[in-house]
N, C-alpha and C positions, 0 to 999 in steps of 0.2 A: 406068607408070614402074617401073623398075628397083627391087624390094629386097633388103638385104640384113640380116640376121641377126650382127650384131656385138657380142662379148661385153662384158659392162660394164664390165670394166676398162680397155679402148680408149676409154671415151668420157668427157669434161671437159663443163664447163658449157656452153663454146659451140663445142667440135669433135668429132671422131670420124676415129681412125684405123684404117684397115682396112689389113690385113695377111694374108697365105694363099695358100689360096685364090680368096677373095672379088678379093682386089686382082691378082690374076688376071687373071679372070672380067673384071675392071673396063676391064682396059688390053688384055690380050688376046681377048676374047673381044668385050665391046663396045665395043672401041677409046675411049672415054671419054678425054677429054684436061680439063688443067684450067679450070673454066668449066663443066664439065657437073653436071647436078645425079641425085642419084638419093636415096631414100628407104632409110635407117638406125634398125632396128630393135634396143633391145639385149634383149628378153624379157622382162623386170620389168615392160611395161607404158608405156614411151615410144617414140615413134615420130615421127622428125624427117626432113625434110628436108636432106638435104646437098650440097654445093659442092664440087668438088674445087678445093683451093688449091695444093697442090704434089705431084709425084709423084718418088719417089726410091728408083728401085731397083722392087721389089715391094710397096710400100710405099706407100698411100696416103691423103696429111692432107686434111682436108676442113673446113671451118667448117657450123655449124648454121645454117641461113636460118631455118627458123622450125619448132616443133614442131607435130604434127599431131596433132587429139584425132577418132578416125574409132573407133567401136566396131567390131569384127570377128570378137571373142570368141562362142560360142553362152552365155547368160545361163545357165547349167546347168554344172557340171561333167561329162563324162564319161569312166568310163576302159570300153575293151575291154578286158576280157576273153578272150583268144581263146586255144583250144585250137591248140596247135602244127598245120598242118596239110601235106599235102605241097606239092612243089615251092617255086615263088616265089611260092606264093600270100601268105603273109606280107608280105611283101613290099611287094603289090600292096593288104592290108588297110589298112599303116599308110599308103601313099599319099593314098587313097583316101580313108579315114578322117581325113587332116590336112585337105585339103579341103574335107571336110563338117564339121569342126570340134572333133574327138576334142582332151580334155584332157590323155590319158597311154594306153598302150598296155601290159596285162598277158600277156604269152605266156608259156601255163602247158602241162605235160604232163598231156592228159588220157587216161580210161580205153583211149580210139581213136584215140590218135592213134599213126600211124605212124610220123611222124620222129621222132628224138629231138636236142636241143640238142647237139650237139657240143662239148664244155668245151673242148676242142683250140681251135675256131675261134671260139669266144664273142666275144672281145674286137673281133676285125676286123666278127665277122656285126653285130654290135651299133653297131659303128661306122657299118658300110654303112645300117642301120635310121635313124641317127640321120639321117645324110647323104640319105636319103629323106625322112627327115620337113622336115626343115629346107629342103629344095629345094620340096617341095610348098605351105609355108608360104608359102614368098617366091611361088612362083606365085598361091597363093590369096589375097594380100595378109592373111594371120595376122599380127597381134601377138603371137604366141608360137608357139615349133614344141613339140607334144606331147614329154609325159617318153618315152620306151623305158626301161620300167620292165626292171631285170636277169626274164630266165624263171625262171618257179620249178614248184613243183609244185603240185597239186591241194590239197591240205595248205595249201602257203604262199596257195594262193588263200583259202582258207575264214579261213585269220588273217588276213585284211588286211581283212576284210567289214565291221568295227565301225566303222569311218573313214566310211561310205557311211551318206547317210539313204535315197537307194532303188536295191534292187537286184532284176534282174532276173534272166531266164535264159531263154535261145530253146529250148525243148524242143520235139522233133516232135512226140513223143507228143499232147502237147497239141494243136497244129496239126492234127493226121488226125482228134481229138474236135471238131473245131470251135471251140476256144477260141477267143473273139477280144475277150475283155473287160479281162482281166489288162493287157496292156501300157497301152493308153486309160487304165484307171482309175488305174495308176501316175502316168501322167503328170498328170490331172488333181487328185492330191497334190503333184506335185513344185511347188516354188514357186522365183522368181530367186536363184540363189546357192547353190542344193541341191547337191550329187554325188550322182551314179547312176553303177552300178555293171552291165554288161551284162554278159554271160558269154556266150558263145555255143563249141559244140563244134565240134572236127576234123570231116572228114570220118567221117561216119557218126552223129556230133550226142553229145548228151549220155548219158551211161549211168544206167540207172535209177537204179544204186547213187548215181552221185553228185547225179542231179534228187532225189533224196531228201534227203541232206545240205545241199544249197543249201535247199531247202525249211525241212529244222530251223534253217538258219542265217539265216529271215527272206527270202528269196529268193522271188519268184512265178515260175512257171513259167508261161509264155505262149508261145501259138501267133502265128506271127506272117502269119495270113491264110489262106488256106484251099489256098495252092501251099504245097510244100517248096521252101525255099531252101536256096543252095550254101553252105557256109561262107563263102566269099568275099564273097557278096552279102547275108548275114544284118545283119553290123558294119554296111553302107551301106544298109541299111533300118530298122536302128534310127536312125541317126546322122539321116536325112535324116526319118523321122518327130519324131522331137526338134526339130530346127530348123524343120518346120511351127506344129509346135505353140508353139514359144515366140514364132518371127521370123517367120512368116506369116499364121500364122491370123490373123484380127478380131476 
């Protein structure tokens, strides 16, 4: 069924109006008339059923049929971390990553990375990021679309570290040594309701100087298996060992 992501101030005890985009999507896109039902999310953590009752203009009212209590969250908070990387790979991280169930997304300028955040086009790229997350969400049936935390720097990565009870870091180096204990033993500390905190580097990975500062700043440095992964595919093999470990394993 159809969801959609509606801000809480549209929503009353027993309606929800949707207005935008979304009531778009609703009339044009899936031609929805009134009588049809589709499922209304406002982010905080409610998640109803809805009716459409009238339509007016772009605009449309819907009555609540019943609230729906379905866990979809990973028991874990997680934010990435991710060193700016090129093209749309970004892009394709937060995707991906809402998916598999990412809490908030940190894109920071690290030692190798190539691109740099354009201030010029911040506000629209930020837009389009958010507009990915919130689209993947409804795909993935999320009760909440990830933060698109603003990018900052290397710096502002290392201040925001005290907020986190576990934080990680994908370094090769460690990976070509064969490390493969660090990330396991993290997790078998992490407990329901923790944040973890991953970092993973641009293309070309982390640089020693800063696997050293993450290091002083509480961070494990983990190999994550004994291939080198792409920046792209590091975010979705932590994200997807996480969700074993909490929601699948026995």
């Amino acid at each position: 069924m159809q969801r959609y992501f509606v801000p809480s101030e549209n929503w009353k005890d027993d309606s929800v109006t949707i207005t935008g985009d979304d009531a778009k999507h609703i009339l044009k896109v899936m031609r929805m008339q009134v009588g049809d039902n589709f499922i209304c999310c406002d982010n905080k953590g409610r998640t109803s059923l809805c009716e459409i009752i009238e339509v007016d203009g772009n605009e449309v009212e819907t009555k609540i049929v019943n609230d729906i209590e379905k866990k979809a969250e990973l028991p874990v908070s997680v934010t990435i971390a991710q060193g700016l990387p090129k093209g749309d790979k970004l892009e394709y991280i937060i995707q991906k990553g809402t998916e598999l169930g990412a809490f908030s997304f940190f894109p920071f300028s690290a030692d190798r990375s190539v691109v740099k955040w354009d201030d010029k086009k911040a506000v629209k790229k930020k837009e389009r990021l958010e507009k990915i997350a919130k689209e993947a969400a409804e795909q993935s049936h999320r009760n909440r679309v990830p933060d698109i935390l603003n990018p900052g720097s290397f710096s502002d990565l290392l201040k925001m570290t005290e907020q986190y009870k576990i934080k990680i870091v994908a370094f090769e180096e460690e990976a070509k040594q064969n490390e493969i204990s660090h990330f396991a033993s993290a997790l078998r500390t992490a407990e329901v309701g923790d944040s973890i905190l991953c970092v993973i580097g641009p293309e070309g990975g982390i640089s020693e100087k800063e696997a050293a500062l993450l290091n002083d700043h509480g961070f494990l440095l983990c190999g994550l298996g004994p291939r080198i992964l792409r920046t792209e595919t590091a975010p979705l093999y932590l994200l997807s060992a996480i969700s074993y470990h909490f929601e699948l394993k026995g």
